[in-house]
N, C-alpha and C positions, 0 to 999 in steps of 0.2 A: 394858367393851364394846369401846374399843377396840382393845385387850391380844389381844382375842379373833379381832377382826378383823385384826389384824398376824399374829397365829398363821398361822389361816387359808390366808393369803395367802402365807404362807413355808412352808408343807406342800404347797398348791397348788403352787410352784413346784419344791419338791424332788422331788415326784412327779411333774409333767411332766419337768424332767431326768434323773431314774431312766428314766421309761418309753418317752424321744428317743432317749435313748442307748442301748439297747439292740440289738444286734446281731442283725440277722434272719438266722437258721440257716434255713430252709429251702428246700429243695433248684427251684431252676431245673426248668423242663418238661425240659428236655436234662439234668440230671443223674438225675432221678428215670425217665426212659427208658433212659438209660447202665445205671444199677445195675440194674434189674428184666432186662436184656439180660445182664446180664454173670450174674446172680443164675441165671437160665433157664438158662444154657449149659453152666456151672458144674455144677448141680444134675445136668444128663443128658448132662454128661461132651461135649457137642459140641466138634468143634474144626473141621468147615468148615460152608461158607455156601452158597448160591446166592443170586443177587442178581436180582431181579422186579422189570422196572418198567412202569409202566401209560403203555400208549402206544395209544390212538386208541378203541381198540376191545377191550382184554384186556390182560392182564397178559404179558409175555414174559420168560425167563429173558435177562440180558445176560453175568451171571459166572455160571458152574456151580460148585461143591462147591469151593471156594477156603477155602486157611486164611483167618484175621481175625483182626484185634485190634480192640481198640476205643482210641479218641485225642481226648480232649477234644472228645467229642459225637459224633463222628465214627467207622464203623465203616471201616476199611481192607483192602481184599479186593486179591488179587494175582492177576490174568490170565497168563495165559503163551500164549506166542506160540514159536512155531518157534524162533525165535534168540532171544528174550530176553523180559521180562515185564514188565508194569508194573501199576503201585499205583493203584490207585483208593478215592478215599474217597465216602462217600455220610455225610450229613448227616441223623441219627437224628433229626430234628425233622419229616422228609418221607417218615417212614416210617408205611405205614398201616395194616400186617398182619405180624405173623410165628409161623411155625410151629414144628414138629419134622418133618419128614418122614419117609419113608423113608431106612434106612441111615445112621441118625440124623445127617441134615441139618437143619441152622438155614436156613428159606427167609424172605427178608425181601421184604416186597413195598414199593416205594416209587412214591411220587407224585411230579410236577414241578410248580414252582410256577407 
């Protein structure tokens, strides 16, 4: 009996170390939004953006038809300006709607925290 009860207890513990130590593979809310975005775009050949954010009362366009890339969570849109341009990222975790539009645009609509 007690042969059985030592067993046991040293099966017991090799399966709680088997099943500790096991590495959790699944994907983060921001990776599994990155991949389905990248997956969408991919699929219908998109390469610019418009960038939607919800301010008061409705949605408004802030960047229009801008290439993108996407960057560790993060979607990177490029503005241009008369003399020069600048990057902006918006954080795909604050993101609460996105389309295909017209003239196959990727419209993203985002919220502020």
């Amino acid at each position: 009996m007690k042969t059985l009860v030592k067993m046991s207890i040293v099966v017991l513990f090799i399966s709680f170390l088997s099943t500790s130590c096991k590495k959790d593979e699944s994907l983060s809310d921001l990776d599994t939004i990155e991949q389905e975005l990248k997956s969408f775009t991919s699929n219908k050949n998109i390469t610019k953006c418009t960038i939607r954010e919800f301010q008061s009362n409705g949605y408004f366009d802030v960047i229009s038809e801008s290439p993108f890339s996407f960057s560790n969570g993060f979607i990177v849109v490029t503005r241009a300006y008369p003399s020069s341009s600048v990057e902006y990222r918006y954080n795909l975790l604050n993101l609460y709607n996105y389309y295909k539009g017209e003239r196959n645009i990727l419209y993203l609509e985002f919220v502020k925290n």
